[in-house]
C-alpha positions as CSV (number, residue, x, y, z in Angstrom):
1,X,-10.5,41.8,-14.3
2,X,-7.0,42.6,-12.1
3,X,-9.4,42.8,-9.0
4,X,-11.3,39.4,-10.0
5,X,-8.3,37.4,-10.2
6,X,-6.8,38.9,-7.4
7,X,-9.9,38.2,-5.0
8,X,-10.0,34.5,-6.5
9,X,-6.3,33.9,-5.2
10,X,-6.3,36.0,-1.9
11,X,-9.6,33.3,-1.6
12,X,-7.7,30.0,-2.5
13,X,-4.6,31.8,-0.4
14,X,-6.7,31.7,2.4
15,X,-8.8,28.2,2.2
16,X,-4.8,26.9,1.8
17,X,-4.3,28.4,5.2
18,X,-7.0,27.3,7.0
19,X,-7.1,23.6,5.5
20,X,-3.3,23.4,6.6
21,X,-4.3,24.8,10.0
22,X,-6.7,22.2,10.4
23,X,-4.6,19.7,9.6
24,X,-2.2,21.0,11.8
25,X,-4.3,20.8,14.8
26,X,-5.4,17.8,14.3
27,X,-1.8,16.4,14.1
28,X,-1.1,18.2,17.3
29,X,-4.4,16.7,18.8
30,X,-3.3,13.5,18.0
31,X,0.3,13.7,19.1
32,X,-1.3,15.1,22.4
33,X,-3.4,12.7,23.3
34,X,-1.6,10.0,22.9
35,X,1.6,11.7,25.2
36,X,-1.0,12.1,27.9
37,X,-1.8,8.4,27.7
38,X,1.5,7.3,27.7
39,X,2.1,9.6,30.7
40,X,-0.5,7.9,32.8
41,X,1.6,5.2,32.5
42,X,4.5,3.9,30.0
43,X,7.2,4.5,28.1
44,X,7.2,7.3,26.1
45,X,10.4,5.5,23.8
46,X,8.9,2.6,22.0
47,X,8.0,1.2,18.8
48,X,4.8,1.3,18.6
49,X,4.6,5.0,19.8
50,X,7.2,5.9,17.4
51,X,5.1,4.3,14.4
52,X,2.1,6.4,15.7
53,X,3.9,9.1,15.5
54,X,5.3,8.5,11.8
55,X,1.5,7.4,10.8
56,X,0.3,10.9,11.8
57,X,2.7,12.9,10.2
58,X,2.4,10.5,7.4
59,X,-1.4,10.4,7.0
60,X,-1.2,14.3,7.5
61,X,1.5,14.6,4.4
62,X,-0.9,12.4,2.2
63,X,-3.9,14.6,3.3
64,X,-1.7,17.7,1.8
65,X,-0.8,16.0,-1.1
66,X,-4.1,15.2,-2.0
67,X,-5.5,18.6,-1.3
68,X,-2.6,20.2,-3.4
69,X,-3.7,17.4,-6.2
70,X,-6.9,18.5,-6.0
71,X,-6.7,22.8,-5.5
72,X,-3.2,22.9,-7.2
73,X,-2.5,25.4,-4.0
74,X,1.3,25.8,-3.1
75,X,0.9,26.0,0.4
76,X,-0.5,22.6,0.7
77,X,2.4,21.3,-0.8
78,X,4.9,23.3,1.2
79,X,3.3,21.8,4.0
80,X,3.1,17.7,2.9
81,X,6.9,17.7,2.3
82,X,8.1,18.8,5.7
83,X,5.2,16.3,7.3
84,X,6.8,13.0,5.0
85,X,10.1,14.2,6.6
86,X,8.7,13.9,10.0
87,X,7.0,10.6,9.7
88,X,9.9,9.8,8.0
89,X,12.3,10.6,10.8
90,X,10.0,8.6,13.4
91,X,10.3,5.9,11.3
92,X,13.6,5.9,11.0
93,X,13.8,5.9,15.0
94,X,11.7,2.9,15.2
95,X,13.8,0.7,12.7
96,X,16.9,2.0,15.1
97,X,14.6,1.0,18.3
98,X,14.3,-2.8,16.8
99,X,17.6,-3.3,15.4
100,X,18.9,-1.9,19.0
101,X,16.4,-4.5,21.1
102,X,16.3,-7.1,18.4
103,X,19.8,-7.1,18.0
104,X,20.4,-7.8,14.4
105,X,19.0,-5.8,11.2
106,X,15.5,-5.7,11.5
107,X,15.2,-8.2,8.4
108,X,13.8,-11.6,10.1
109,X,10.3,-11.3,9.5
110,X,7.3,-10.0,7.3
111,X,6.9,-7.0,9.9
112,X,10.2,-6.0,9.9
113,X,10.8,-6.2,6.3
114,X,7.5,-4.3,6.1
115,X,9.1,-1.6,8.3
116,X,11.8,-1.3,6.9
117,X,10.3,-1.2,3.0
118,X,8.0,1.9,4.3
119,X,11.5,3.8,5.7
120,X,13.1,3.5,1.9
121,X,9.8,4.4,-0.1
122,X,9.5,7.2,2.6
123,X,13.1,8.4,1.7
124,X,12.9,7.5,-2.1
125,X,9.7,9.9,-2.4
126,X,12.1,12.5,-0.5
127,X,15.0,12.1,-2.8
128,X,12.6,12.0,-6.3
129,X,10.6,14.9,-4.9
130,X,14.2,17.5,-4.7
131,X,16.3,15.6,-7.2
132,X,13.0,15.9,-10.2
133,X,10.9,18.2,-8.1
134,X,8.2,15.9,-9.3
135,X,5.6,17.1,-6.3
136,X,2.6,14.7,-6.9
137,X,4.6,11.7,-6.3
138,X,3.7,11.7,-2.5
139,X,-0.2,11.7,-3.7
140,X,0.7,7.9,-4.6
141,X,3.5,7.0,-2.0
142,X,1.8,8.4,0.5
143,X,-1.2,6.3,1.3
144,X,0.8,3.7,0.4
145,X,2.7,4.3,3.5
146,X,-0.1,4.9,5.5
147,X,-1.1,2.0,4.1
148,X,2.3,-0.1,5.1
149,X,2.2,2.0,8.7
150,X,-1.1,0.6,9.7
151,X,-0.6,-3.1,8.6
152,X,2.4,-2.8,10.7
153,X,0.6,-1.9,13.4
154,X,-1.1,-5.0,13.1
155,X,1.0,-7.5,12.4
156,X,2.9,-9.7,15.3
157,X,5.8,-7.4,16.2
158,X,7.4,-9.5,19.3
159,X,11.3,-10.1,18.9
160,X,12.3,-14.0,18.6
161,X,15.7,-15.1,18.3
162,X,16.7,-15.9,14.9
163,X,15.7,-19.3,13.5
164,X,19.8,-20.8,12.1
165,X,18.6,-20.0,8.5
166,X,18.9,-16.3,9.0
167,X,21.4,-16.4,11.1
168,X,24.2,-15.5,8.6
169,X,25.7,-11.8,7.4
170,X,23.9,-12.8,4.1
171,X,20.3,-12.3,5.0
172,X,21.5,-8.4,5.5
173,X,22.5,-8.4,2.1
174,X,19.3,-10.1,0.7
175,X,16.7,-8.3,2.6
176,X,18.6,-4.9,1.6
177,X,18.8,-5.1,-1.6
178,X,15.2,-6.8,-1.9
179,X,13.6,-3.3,0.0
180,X,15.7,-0.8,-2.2
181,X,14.9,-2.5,-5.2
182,X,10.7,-2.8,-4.3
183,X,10.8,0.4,-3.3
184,X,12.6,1.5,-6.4
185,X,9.3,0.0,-8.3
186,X,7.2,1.6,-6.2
187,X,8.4,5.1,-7.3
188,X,8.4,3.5,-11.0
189,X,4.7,2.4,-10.3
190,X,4.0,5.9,-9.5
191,X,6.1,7.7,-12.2
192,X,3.9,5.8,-15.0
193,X,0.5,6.4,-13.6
194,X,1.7,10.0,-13.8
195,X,2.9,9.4,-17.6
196,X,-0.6,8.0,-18.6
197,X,-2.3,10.8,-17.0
198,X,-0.2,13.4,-18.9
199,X,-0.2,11.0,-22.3
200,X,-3.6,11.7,-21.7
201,X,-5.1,8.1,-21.2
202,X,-8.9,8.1,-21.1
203,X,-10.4,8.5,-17.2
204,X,-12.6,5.7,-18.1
205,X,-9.7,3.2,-18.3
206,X,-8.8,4.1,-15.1
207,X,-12.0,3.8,-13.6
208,X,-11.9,0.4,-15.3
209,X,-8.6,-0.2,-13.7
210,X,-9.5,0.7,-10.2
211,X,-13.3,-1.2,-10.6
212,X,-11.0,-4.5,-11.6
213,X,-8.7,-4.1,-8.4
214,X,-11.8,-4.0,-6.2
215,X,-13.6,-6.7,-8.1
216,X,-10.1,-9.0,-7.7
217,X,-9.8,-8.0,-3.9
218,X,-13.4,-8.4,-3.1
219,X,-13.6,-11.7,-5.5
220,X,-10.9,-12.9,-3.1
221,X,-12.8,-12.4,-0.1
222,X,-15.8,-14.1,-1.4
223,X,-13.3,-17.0,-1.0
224,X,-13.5,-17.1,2.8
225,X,-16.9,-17.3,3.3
226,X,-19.1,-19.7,5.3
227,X,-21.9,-21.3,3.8
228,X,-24.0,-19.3,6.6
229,X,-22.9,-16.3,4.6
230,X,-20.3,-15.2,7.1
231,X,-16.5,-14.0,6.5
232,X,-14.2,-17.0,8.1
233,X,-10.8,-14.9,9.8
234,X,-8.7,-15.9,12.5
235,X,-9.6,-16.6,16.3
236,X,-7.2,-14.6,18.1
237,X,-6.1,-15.1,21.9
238,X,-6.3,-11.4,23.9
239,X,-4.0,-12.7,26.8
240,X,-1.6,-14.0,24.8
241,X,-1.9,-11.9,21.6
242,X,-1.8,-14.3,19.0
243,X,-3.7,-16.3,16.5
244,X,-5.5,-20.2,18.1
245,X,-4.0,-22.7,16.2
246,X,-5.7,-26.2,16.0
247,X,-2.6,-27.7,14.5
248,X,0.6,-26.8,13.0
249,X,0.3,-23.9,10.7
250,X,-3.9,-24.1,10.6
251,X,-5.2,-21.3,12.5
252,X,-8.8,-21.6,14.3
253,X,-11.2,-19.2,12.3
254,X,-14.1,-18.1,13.4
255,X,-17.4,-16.8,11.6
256,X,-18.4,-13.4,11.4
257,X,-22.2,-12.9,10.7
258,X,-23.8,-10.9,8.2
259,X,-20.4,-9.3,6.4
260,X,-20.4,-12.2,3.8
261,X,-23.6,-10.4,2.3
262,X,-22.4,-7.2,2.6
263,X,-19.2,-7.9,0.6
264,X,-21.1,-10.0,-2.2
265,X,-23.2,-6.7,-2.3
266,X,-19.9,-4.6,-2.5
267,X,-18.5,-6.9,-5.1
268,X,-21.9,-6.5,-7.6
269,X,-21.4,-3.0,-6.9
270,X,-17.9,-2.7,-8.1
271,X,-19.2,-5.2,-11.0
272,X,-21.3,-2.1,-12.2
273,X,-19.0,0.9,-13.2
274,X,-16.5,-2.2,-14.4
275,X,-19.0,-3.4,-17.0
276,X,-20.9,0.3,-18.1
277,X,-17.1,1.9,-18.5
278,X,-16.4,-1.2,-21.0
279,X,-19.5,-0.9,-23.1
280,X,-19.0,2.8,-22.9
281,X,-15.5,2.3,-24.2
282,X,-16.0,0.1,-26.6
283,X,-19.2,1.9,-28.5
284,X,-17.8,5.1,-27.6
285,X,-21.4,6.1,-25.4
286,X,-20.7,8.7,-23.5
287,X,-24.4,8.3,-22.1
288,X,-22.8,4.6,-20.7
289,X,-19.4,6.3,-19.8
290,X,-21.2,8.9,-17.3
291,X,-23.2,6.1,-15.6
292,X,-20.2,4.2,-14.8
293,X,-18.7,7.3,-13.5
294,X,-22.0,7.7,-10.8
295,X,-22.4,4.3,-10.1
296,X,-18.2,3.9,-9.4
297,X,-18.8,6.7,-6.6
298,X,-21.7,4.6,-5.3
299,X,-19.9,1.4,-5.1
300,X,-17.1,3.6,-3.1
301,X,-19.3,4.4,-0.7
302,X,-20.4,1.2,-0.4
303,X,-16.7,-0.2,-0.4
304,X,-16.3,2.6,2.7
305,X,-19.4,1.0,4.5
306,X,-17.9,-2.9,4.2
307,X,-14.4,-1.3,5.8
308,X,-16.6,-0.3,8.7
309,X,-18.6,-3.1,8.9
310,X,-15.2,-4.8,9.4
311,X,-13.6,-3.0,11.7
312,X,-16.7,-3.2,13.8
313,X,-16.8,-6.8,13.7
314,X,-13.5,-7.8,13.5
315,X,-12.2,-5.5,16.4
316,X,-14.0,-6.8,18.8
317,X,-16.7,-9.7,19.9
318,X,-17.0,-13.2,20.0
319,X,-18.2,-15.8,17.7
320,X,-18.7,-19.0,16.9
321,X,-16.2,-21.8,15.1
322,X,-17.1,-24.8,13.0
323,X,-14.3,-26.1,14.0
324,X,-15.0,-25.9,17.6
325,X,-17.3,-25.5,20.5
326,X,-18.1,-22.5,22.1
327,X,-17.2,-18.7,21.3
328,X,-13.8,-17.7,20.4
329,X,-12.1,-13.7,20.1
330,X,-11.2,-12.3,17.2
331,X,-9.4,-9.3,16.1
332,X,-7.9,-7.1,13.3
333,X,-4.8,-8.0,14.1
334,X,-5.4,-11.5,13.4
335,X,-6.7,-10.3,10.0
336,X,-4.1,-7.5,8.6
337,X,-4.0,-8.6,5.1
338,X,-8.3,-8.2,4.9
339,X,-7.9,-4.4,6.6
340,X,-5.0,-4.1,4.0
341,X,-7.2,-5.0,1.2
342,X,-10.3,-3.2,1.9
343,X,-8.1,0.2,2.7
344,X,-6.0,-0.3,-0.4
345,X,-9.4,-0.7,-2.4
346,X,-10.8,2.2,-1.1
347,X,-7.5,4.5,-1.6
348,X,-7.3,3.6,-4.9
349,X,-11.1,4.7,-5.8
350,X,-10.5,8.0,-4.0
351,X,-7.2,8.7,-6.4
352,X,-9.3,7.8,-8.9
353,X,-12.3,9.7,-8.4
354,X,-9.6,12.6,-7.7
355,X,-8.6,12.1,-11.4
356,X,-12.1,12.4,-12.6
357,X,-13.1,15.5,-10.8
358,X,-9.1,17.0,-11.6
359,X,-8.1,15.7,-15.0
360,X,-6.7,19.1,-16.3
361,X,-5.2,20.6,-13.4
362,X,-3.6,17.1,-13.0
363,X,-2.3,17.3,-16.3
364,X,-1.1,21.1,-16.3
365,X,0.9,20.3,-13.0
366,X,2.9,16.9,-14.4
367,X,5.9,17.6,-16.4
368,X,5.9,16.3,-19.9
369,X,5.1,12.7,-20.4
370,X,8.9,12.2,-22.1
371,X,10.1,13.2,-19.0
372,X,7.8,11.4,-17.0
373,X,8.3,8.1,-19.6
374,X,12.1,8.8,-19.0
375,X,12.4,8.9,-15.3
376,X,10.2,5.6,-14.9
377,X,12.8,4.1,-17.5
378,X,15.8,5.0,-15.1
379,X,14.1,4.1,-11.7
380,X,13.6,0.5,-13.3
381,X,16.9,0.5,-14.7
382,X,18.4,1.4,-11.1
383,X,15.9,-1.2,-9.7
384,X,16.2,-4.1,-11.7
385,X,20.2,-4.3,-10.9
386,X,19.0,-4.5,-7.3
387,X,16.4,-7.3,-8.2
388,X,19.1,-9.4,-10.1
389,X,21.5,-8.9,-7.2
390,X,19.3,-9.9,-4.6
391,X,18.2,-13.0,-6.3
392,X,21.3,-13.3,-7.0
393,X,22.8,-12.9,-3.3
394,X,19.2,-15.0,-2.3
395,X,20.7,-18.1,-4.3
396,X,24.0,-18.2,-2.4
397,X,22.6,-17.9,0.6
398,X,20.5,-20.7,0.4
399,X,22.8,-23.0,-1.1
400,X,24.9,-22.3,1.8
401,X,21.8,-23.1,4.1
402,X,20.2,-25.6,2.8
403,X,22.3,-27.0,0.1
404,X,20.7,-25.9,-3.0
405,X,20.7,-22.7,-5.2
406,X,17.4,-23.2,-5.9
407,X,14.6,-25.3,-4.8
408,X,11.6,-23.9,-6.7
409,X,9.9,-22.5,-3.5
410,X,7.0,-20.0,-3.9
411,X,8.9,-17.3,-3.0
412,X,12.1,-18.0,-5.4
413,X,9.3,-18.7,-8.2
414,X,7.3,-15.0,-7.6
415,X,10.8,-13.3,-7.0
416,X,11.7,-14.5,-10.7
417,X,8.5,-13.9,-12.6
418,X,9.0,-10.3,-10.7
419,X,12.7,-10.4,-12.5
420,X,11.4,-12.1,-15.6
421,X,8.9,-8.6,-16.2
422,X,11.0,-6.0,-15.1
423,X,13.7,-8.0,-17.8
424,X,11.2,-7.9,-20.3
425,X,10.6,-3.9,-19.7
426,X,14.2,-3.4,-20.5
427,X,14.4,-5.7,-23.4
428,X,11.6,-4.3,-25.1
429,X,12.6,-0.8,-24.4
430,X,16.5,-1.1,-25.7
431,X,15.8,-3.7,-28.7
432,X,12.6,-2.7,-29.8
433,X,12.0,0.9,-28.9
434,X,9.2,0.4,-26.4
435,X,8.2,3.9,-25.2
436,X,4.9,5.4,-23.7
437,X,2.1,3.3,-22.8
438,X,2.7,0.1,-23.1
439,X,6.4,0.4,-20.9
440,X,4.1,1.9,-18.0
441,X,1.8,-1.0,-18.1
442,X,5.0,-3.1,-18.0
443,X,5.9,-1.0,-15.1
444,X,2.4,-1.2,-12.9
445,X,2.1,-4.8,-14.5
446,X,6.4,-5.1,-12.3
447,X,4.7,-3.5,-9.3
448,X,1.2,-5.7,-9.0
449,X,4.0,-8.4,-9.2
450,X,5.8,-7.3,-6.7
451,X,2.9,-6.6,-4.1
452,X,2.1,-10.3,-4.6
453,X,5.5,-11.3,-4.3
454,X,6.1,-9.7,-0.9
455,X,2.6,-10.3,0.9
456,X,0.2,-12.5,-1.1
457,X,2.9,-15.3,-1.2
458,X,3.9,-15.3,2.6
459,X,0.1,-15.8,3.2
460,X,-1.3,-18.0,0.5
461,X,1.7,-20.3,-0.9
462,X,4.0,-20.9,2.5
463,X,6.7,-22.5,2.0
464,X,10.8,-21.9,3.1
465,X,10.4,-18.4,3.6
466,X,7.1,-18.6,5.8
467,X,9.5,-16.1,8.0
468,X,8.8,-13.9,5.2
């Protein structure tokens, strides 16, 4: 019996080494060949090398996080921690590198705020990793900085002067305490996913969770369609590196053929697992309940295929505009938010398919769910300070600016429901004894919030802070 266990874990001992080798070279691979490219010709210190670097070592710590999630093996975790300190450092170089050749705080816009949000979840994950040696927190925060990396890599990163509304000590303040609170929620978003897991909520409520994201996110693709069938996204100028606008604030789009079907194809797909896992649930089939579980992986294969299909399209080509003549460029940058969405979708079927196949190692590696329930209590209760204060420090500002504490702009409105749900957390929890389950929906309910707040907003309701 000795001999059997011992062969077992001299096995998984050396699978751990050789998956962290091969993650290892591939980091070096990558790191390579992009310091021969630069030494063709370049700079080797700039920002957009520095986020490369930071989006290796951070795609590479997620990798190990996940594998460790997955095999429970030490050395994969021994391995992510030290690569989120890298990517970590690199990002920390490039918010020094803009603040030095912008000038000012890298606060004026949604790319530096997006920087500089990644930087504190990245250093937050550090702190809650040694502080509560909580080791699966980086399987969530993780891809969400790859995640964050990525769509900075896309967005418009040139350096403007600052328009006279942010030119006051104040926006510092704001933007500060608005990315140490969000990122605060992050880790809380994370800490009660891992509280329902250990309090031993059923796999297909999170299956029906994830489906519902990727319903919502495909649902809200569906909205840019053409009646052709085609997905309408931004013409996009190659010289100049930048959207075509037709008018003030009203982009040029262009139609791309044949992705409309694929995403009403993706969308029925998600639809599937979503509506079996209910039924399932609700007259307690497990017959139903292992369906939904098959046809989920399907539809993430599928989801997999429509984030190709994009990138494909969008990355290159031309194409046709109703709204002009002729054939106009597109590419992903002129489309972040849709790469966004389709990655986010497809990273949060993976973590959940990861549940399914690792339920009770998951569950025998997460402290118990007190803990767990009592940690996400006092991230919120550090974050929601920060929240109050920054709409707090938000309101003086702009009465200084423009006269007015508060105008009712989109962004004031979603930074208040945001305030209004993380209040109602803490209210429910000190005068009513909320614990458990429903305070971490409140929690993921705060973060979905808070998502919305910083990107949805700045892209669908503009308004004051179209800067952000």
């Amino acid at each position: 019996m000795d001999r059997t266990l011992n062969h077992s874990e001299g096995l998984s001992h050396a699978r751990g080494n050789a998956v962290v080798a091969l993650v290892s070279l591939a980091v070096v691979f990558l790191l390579t060949n992009a310091l021969l490219t630069v030494a063709k010709g370049g700079s080797l210190f700039t920002e957009q090398n520095l986020l490369y670097v930071a989006l290796v070592f951070f795609g590479a710590s997620a990798a190990m996080y996940l594998a460790y999630a997955v095999t429970g093996v030490e050395r994969y975790i021994r391995a992510a921690s030290p690569a989120m300190m890298a990517g970590l450092m690199a990002t920390t170089l490039a918010v020094g590198h803009r603040w030095y050749v912008a000038g000012h705080p890298p606060f004026s816009n949604i790319y530096e705020m997006l920087l500089c949000f990644v930087w504190t979840l990245a250093a937050l994950t550090v702190w809650v990793e040694w502080r509560y040696r909580l080791r699966l927190v980086g399987t969530v925060t993780m891809p969400l900085a790859v995640i964050g990396v990525v769509l900075i890599q896309l967005l418009p990163s040139e350096v403007h002067p600052l328009v006279p509304a942010l030119q006051s000590t104040w926006l510092q303040i704001h933007v500060t305490l608005a990315m140490l609170a969000y990122a605060g929620c992050a880790i809380s978003f994370a800490l009660a996913l891992m509280f329902l897991i250990k309090d031993g909520v059923g796999t297909d409520t999170f299956l029906i969770w994830t489906s519902a994201l990727g319903a919502a996110i495909y649902g809200g693709f569906m909205t840019r369609l053409d009646a052709s069938g085609g997905l309408r996204v931004a013409a996009w100028d190659p010289a100049g590196a930048h959207e075509i606008f037709v008018a003030e604030r009203t982009p040029l789009m262009v139609v791309l053929p044949g992705l409309g079907g694929i995403f009403l194809v993706v969308m029925l797909a998600i639809l599937v697992p979503l509506v079996l896992n209910i039924a399932g649930q609700r007259s307690q089939n497990s017959g139903l309940r292992s369906w939904g579980t098959r046809s989920f992986f399907l539809a993430l294969l599928l989801q997999v295929v429509a984030l190709l299909a994009f990138l494909v399209r969008a990355g290159a080509g031309r194409y046709p505009s109703p709204q002009a003549e002729g054939l106009f460029s597109t590419s992903l940058a002129a489309s972040p938010f849709i790469v966004a969405g389709l990655a986010g979708s497809v990273t949060a079927s993976l973590l959940c398919l990861l549940l399914v196949w690792r339920r009770e190692g998951l569950e025998s590696m997460l402290p118990r769910a007190e803990y767990l329930d009592g940690l996400t209590y006092k991230t919120i209760g550090i974050a929601f300070p920060l929240l109050t204060l920054m709409i707090a420090a938000g309101a003086y500002w702009a009465n200084r600016t423009w006269g007015s504490y508060w105008s009712w702009d989109p962004k004031e409105t979603w930074a208040l429901i945001t305030w209004l749900i993380y209040a109602g957390y803490l209210h429910m929890r000190i005068t009513r004894g909320w614990r458990g389950r429903r305070a971490a929906y409140f929690a993921i309910l705060g973060f979905a919030v808070v998502l919305f707040t910083f990107f949805g907003v700045t892209y669908l309701l503009p308004g004051l802070h179209a800067y952000a």
